[in-house]
C-alpha positions as CSV (number, residue, x, y, z in Angstrom):
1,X,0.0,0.0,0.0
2,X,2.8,2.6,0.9
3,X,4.5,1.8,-2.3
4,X,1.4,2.7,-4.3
5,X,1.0,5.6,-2.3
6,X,4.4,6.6,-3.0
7,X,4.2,6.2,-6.7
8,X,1.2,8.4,-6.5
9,X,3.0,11.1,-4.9
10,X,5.9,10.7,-7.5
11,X,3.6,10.9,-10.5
12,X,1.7,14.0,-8.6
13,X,5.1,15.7,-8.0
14,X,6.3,14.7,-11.8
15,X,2.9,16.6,-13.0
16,X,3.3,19.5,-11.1
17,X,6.6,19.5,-12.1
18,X,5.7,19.5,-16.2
19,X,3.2,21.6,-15.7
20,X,5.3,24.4,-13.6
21,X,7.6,24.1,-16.9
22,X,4.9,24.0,-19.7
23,X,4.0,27.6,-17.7
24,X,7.1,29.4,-17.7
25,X,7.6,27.8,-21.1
26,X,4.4,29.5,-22.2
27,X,5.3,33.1,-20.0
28,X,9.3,33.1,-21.2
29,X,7.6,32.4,-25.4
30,X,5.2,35.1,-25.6
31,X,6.6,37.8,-27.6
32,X,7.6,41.2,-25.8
33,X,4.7,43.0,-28.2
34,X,1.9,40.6,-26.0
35,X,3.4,41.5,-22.6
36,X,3.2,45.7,-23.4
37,X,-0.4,46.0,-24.2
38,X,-0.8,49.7,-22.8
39,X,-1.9,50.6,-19.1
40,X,-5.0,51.9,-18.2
41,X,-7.2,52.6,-15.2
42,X,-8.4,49.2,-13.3
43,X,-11.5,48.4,-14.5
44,X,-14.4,46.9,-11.8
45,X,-16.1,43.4,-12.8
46,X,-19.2,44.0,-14.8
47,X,-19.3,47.4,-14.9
48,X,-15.8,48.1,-16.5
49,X,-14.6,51.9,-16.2
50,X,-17.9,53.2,-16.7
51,X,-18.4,55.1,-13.1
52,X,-15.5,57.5,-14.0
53,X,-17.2,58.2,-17.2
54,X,-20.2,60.1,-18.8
55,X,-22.3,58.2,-21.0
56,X,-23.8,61.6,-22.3
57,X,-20.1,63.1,-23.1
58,X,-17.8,59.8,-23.1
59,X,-15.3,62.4,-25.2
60,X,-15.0,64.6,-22.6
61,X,-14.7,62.2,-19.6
62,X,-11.9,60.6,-22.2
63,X,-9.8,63.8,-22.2
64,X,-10.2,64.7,-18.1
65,X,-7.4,64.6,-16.2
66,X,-8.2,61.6,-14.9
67,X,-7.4,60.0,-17.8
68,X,-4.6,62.0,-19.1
69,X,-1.8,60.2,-17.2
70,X,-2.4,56.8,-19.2
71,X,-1.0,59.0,-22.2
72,X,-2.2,59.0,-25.3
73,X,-3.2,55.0,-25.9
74,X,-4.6,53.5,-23.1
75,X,-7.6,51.5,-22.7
76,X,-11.2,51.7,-21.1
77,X,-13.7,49.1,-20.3
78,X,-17.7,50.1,-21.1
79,X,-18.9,47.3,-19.3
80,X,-16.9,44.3,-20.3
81,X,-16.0,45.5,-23.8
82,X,-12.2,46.6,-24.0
83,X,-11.6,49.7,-26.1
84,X,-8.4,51.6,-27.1
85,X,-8.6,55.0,-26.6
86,X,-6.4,57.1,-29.4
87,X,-5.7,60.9,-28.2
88,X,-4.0,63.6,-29.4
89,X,-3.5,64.6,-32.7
90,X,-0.1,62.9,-33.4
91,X,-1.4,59.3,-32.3
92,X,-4.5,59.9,-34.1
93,X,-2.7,60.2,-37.2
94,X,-0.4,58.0,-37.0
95,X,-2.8,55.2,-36.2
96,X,-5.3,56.4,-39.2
97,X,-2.6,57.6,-41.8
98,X,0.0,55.5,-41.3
99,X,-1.9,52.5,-40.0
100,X,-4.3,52.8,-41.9
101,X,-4.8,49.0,-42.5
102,X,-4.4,47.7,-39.1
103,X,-7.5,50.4,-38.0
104,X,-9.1,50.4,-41.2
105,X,-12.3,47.9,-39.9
106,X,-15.4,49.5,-38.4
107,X,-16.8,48.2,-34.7
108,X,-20.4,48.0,-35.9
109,X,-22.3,48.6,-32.4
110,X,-25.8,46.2,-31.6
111,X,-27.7,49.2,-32.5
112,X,-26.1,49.9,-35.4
113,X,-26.2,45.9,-36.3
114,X,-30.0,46.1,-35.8
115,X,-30.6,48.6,-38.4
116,X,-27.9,47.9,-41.0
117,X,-27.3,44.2,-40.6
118,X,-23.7,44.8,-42.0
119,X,-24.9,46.7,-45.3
120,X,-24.4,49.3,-46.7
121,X,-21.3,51.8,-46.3
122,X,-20.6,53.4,-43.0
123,X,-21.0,50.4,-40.5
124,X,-20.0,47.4,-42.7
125,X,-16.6,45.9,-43.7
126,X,-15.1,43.5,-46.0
127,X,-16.0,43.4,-49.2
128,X,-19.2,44.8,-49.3
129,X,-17.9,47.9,-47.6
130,X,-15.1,48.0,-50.2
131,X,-17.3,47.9,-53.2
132,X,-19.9,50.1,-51.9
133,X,-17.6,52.5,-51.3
134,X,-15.6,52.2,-54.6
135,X,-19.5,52.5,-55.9
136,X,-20.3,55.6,-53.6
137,X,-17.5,57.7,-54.2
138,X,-17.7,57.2,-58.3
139,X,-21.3,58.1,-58.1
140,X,-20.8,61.2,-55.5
141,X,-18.2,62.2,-57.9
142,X,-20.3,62.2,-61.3
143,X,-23.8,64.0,-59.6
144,X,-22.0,65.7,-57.0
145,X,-18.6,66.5,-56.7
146,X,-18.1,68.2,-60.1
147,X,-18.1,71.6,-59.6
148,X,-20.5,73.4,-62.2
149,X,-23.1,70.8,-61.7
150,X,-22.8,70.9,-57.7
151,X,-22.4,74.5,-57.4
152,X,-25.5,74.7,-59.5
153,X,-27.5,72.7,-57.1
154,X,-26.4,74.5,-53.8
155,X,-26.8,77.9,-55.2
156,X,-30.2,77.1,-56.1
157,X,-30.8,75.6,-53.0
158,X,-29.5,78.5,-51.4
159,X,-32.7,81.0,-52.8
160,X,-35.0,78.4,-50.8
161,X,-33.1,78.6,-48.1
162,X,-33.0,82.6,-48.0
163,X,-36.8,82.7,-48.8
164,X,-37.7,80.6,-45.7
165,X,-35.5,83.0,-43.3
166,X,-37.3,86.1,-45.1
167,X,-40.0,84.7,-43.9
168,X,-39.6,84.8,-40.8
169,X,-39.3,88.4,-40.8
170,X,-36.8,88.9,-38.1
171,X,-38.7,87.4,-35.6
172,X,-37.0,84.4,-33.3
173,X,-36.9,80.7,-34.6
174,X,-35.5,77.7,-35.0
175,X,-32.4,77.5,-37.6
176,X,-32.8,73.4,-37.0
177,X,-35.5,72.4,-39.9
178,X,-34.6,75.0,-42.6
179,X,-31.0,74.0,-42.9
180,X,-32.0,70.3,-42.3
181,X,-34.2,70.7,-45.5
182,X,-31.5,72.6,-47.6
183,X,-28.8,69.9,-46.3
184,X,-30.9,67.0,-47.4
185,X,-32.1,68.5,-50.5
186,X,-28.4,68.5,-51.8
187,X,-27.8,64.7,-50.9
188,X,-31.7,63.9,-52.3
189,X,-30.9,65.5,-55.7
190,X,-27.3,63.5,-55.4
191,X,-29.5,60.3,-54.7
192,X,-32.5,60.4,-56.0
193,X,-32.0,62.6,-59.0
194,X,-34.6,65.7,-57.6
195,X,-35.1,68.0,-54.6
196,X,-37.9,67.8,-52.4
197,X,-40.0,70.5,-51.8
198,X,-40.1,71.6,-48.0
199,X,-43.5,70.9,-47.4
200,X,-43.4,67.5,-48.8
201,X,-44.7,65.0,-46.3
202,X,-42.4,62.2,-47.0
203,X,-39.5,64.9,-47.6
204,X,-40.2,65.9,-43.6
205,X,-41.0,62.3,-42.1
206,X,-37.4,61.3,-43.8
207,X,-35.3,64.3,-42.2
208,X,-37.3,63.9,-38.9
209,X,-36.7,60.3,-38.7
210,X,-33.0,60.4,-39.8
211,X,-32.3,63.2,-37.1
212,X,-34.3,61.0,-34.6
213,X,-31.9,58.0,-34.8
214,X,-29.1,60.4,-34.7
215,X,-30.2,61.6,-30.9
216,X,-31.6,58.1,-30.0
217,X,-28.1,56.5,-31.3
218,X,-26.5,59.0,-28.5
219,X,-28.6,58.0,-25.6
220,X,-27.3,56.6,-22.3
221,X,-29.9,54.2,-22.7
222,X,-28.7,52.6,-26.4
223,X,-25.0,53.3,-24.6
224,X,-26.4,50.3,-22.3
225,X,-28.2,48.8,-24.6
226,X,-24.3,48.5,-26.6
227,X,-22.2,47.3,-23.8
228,X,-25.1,44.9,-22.2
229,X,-27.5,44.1,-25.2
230,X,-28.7,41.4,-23.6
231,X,-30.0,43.1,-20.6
232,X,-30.9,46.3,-22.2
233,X,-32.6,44.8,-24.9
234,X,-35.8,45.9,-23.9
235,X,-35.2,49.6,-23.5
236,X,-37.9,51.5,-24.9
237,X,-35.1,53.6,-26.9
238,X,-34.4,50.7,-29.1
239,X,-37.6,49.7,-29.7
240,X,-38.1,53.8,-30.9
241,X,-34.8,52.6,-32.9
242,X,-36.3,49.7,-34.6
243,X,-39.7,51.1,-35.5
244,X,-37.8,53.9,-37.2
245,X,-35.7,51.5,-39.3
246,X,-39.2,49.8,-40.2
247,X,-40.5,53.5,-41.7
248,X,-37.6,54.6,-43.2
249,X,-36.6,51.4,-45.2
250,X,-40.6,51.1,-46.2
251,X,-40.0,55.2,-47.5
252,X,-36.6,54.3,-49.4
253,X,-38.4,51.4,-51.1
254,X,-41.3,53.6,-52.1
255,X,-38.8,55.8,-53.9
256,X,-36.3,53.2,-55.2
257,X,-39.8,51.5,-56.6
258,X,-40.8,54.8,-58.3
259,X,-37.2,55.5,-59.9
260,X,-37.1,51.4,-61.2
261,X,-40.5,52.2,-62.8
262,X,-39.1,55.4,-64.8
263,X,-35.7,54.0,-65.6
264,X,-33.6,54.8,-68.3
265,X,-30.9,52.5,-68.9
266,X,-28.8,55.3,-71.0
267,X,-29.3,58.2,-68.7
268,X,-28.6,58.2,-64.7
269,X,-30.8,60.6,-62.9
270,X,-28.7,60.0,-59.6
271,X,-27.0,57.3,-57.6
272,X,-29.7,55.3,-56.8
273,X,-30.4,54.7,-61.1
274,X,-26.5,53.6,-61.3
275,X,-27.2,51.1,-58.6
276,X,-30.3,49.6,-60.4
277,X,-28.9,49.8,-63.5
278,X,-25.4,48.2,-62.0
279,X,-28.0,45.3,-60.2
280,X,-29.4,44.7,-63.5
281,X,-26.6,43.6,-65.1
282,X,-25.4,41.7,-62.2
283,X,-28.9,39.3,-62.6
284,X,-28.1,39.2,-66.6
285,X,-24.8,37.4,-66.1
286,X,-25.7,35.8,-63.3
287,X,-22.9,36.9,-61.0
288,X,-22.9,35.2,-58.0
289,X,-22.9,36.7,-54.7
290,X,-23.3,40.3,-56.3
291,X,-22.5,43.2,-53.0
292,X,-25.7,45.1,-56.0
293,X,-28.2,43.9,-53.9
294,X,-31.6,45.7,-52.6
295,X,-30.1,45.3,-49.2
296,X,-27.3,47.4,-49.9
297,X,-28.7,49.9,-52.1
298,X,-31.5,50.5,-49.1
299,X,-28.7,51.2,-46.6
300,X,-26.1,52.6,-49.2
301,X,-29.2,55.4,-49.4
302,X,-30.2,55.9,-45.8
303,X,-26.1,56.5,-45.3
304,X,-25.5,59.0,-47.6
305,X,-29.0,60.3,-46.8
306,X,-28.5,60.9,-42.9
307,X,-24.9,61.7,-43.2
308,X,-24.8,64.3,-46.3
309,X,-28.2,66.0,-44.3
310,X,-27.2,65.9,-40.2
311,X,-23.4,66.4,-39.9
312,X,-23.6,69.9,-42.4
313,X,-27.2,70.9,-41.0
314,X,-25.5,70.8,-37.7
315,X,-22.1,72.7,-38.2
316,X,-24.4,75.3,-39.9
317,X,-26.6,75.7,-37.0
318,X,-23.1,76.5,-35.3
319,X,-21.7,78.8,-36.9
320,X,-25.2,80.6,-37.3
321,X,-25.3,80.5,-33.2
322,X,-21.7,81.3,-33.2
323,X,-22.4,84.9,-35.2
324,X,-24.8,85.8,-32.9
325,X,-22.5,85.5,-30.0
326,X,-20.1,87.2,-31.2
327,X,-20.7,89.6,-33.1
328,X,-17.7,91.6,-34.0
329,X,-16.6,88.2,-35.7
330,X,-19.7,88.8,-37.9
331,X,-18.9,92.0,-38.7
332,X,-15.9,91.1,-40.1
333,X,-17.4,88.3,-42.1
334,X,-19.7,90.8,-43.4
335,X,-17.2,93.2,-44.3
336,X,-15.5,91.1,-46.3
337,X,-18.4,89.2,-48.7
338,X,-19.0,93.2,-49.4
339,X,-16.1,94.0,-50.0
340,X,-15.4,90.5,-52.7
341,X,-18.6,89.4,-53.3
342,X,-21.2,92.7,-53.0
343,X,-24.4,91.7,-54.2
344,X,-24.3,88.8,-56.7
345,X,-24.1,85.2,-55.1
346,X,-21.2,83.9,-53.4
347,X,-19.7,81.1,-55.9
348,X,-16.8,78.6,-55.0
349,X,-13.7,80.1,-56.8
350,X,-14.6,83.2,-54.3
351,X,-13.0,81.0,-51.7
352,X,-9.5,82.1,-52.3
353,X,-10.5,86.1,-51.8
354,X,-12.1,85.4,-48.6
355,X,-9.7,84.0,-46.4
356,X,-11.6,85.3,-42.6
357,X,-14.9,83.8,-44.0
358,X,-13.3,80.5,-45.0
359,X,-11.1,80.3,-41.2
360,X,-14.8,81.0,-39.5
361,X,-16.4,78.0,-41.5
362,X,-13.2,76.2,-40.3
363,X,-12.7,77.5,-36.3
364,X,-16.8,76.8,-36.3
365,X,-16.1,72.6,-37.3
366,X,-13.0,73.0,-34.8
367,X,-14.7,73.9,-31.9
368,X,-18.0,72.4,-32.7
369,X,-16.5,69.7,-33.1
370,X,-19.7,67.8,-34.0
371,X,-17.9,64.1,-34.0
372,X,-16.3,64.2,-30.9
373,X,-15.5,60.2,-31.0
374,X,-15.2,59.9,-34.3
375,X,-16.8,56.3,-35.7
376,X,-15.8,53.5,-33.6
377,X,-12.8,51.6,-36.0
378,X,-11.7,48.4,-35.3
379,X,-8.5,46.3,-35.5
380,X,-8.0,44.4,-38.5
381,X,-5.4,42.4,-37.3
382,X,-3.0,42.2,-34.7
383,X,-0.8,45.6,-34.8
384,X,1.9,46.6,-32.5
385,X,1.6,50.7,-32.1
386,X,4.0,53.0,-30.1
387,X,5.3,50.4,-28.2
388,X,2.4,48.8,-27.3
389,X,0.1,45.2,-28.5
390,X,-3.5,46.1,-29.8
391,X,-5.3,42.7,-30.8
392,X,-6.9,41.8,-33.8
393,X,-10.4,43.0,-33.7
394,X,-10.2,45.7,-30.2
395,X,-12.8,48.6,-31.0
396,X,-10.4,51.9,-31.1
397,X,-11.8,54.9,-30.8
398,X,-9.8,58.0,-32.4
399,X,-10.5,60.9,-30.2
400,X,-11.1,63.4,-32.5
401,X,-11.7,65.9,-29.7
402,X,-8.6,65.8,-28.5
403,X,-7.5,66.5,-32.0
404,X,-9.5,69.7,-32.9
405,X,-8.8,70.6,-29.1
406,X,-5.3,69.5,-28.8
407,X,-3.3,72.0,-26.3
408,X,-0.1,71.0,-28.1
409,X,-1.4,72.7,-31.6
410,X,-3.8,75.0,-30.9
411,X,-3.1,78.3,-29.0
412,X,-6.7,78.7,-27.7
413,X,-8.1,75.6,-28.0
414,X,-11.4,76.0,-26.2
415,X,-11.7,79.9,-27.5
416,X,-13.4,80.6,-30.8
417,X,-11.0,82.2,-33.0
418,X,-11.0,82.3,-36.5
419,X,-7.3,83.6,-36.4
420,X,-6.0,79.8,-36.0
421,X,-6.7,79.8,-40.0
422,X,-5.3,83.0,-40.5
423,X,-1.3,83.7,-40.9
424,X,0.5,87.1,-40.0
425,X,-0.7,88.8,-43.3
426,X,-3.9,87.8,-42.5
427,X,-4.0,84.7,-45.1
428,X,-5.9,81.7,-44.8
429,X,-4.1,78.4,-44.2
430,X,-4.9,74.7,-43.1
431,X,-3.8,73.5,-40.3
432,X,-2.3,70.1,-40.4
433,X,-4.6,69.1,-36.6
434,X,-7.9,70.1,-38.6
435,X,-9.1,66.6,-38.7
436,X,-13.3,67.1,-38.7
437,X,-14.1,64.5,-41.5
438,X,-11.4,62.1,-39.8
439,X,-8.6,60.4,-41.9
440,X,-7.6,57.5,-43.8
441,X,-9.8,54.4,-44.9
442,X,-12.5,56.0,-43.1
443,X,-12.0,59.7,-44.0
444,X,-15.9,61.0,-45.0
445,X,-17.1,60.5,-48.4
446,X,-18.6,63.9,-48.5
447,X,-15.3,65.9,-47.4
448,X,-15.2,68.2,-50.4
449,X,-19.1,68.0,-50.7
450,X,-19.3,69.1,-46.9
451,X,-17.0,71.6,-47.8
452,X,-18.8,73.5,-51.0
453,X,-21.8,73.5,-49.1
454,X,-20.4,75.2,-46.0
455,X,-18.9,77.8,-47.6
456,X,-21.9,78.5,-50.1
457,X,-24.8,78.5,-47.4
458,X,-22.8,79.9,-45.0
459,X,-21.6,83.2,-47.5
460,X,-25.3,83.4,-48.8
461,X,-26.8,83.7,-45.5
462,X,-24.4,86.1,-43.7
463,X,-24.4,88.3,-47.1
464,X,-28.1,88.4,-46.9
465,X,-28.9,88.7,-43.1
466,X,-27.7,89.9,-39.5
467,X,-28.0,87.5,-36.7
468,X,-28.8,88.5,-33.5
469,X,-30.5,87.0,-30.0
470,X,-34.1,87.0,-29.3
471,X,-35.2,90.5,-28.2
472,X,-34.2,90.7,-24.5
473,X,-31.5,88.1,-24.8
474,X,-27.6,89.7,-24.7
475,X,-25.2,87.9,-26.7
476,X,-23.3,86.6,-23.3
477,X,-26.3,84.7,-22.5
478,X,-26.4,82.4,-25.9
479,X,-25.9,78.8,-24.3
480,X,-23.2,76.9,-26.4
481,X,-24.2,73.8,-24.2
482,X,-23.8,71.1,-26.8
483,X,-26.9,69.0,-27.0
484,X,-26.7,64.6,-26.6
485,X,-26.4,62.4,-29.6
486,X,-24.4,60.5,-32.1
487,X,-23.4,63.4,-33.2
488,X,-23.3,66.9,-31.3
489,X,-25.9,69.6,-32.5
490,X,-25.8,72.6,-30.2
491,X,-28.8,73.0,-27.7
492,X,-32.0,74.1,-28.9
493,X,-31.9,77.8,-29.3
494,X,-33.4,80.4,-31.4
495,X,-32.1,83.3,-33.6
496,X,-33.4,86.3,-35.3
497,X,-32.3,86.7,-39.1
498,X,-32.4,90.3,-40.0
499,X,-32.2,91.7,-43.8
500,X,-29.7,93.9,-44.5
């Protein structure tokens, strides 16, 4: 019996032995890249980081102090999901320029999932992203980005614009709708070949639907619903969420339907024909597994749609709000559309002769900074990145606040002041940190789009009218209180356009 007992306690002390080895085999063969992954703050079980954050500003918890000594990569739980935090504008660009492949993928969030299912172009990846993008930009190019025929478009929009402000005949209201209707009248006559007009029912259930899932997508509740879907699956928000994807893909349909019925196979009204006429000839030779599907020309649309309308509607409202409070900036503006552009409209190649308008349009997306997170990317593989091991498939999130507000590049970073545009001889020029549209793989279709519009609606409306406060209201008192939601609109205000 003792020698059984004794052969036991050999073979016990042999398999602790070989297993003591296998582990500092395993410890002593990891590479240094998997032993460096970067610090952080400790994290509690379940609940991750998120007490020292807040899930209505999550950029501005990011760039607190209390962060600030992780540097600029470090990592964050929400809830049990690990995510890199990029700050700064040197780490942003290196990881989106320079990296560009190894944070190239998009983190597609549950909410996100539940109304795209992977399709379409801003939250999908592989192959159907690349081809729909490829597809996207060609189209935005032909019916949008060609000067004479976009310029056209804006200008004309811009008369509708000016007439609904005239309206209002200097009274208070809300800039919001109007410039939501101009901004998604640009991107409709892109998509669908034709404006809308502003009383058009559909026209106004489509903007009011697509800003609604803006503000719902920013919620604390779809926040929860994102890091525990499981448990926040219920939340009344997503439920909102889903009935709006059930409206607004039953709306594109109705349109897509219309524009099959009328097509032309030998002339392209808009993106949307291209797409049919591109998913024709996909059935005719039989290609299998065509990305031309109706599933990803739906969400191709409602994209482009939301995106070309929300993030310029918004930066507009801004710099609308922004004149009123200060309004020896407007002055200046004004001065100098007089001075270059007197009476006639504003057009494009007037850019280059006013270089204080151009650095407001550009200090209003800086400090706006409408963004503030950019969209979530994602590892595409494993990628070792100053120093430190990022996995394959950790959700990064470039901070682009901490770009356009980067202490290191900008002398007043939290001031608005047009003169970081504007050299010694008064000049325009870019600044390499102006990163509103992001960079890389991911850089925003519509940059150059964005951009035309901006300076075209923007120039019309300050050449044609004074902003001020509400009667009673002094200029000090104008909240800039940014409002919640996927992206940032400023808080719900209202303005008085006077002629001049």
């Amino acid at each position: 019996m003792m020698m059984l007992e004794d052969l036991f306690q050999s073979y016990v002390s042999v398999a602790l032995m070989v297993a003591f080895i296998c582990i500092l085999i395993s410890f002593f063969s990891r590479s240094k890249d998997e032993t460096t992954e970067p610090p952080g703050p400790k994290p509690l079980p379940l609940l991750g980081n998120l007490l020292q954050m807040d899930l209505k500003r999550i950029d501005c918890s990011l760039v607190d102090v209390t962060f600030k000594k992780y540097g600029s990569v470090f990592p964050v739980y929400l809830g049990h999901q690990k995510v890199v935090i990029l700050t700064g504008y040197k780490t942003v660009k290196e990881a989106l320029v320079n990296h560009a492949v190894e944070f190239g993928e998009r983190e597609i969030s549950p909410i996100l999932f539940d109304f795209t299912q992977g399709h379409g172009i801003l939250f999908a990846n592989g192959e159907s992203w690349k081809e729909m993008r490829r597809f996207a930009l060609t189209n935005l190019k032909d019916f949008g980005m060609r000067k004479q025929l976009s310029e056209h478009k804006v200008l004309e929009e811009c008369q509708y614009l000016i007439e609904v402000f005239e309206k209002q005949q200097g009274k208070p209201f809300s800039t919001e709708n109007p410039l939501s209707y101009a901004t998604s009248n640009i991107i409709s006559a892109i998509v669908y070949g034709s404006r809308f007009e502003y009383n058009d029912p559909q026209f106004l259930s489509m903007v009011k639907r697509s800003k609604e899932r803006i503000s719902v997508v920013g919620s604390t509740q779809i926040q929860l619903y994102n890091m525990f879907p499981r448990l926040f699956s219920w939340t009344k928000e997503r439920q909102l969420f889903l009935n709006n994807r059930t409206e607004t893909v039953r709306d594109v349909k109705e349109l897509i339907t219309h524009l099959k019925d009328t097509l032309n196979s030998q002339s392209c009204r808009g993106l949307v024909d291209c797409f049919l006429i591109r998913m024709q000839k996909d059935e005719e030779a039989c290609v299998k597994d065509s990305q031309y599907n109706e599933n990803n020309l739906i969400f191709t649309v409602t994209n482009l749609f939301s995106a070309g309308t929300d993030t310029t509607a918004t930066t507009l409202r801004w710099s609308l709000l922004f004149m009123a409070k200060y309004p020896h900036i407007q002055d200046q503006v004004q001065e100098e559309l007089s001075r270059v552009v007197g009476s006639r409209q504003p057009r494009v190649e007037d850019r280059k002769n006013l270089p204080y308008t151009d650095a407001v349009i550009h200090e209003t997306q800086r400090l706006a900074n409408i963004v503030p997170l950019s969209i979530p990317h994602k590892t595409s593989r494993d990628v070792t990145f100053q120093g430190f091991f990022i996995k394959k498939g950790t959700t990064v999130f470039p901070l682009l606040t901490s770009v356009l507000h980067d202490e290191s590049e900008w002398e007043t970073p939290h001031s608005f002041n047009p003169s970081h545009f504007l050299d010694e001889d008064g000049k325009f020029f870019r600044r390499d940190a102006f990163m509103p549209f992001s960079a890389g793989r991911r850089v925003c279709l519509g940059e150059s789009l964005a951009k035309m519009e901006l300076l075209l609606f923007f120039s019309s409306l300050l050449q044609r009218f004074r902003f001020t406060p509400p009667p009673g209201v002094k200029e000090e008192d104008l909240d800039l209180t940014p409002a919640v939601g996927f992206t940032i609109p400023p808080s719900p205000h209202e303005l008085c356009a006077v002629s001049r």
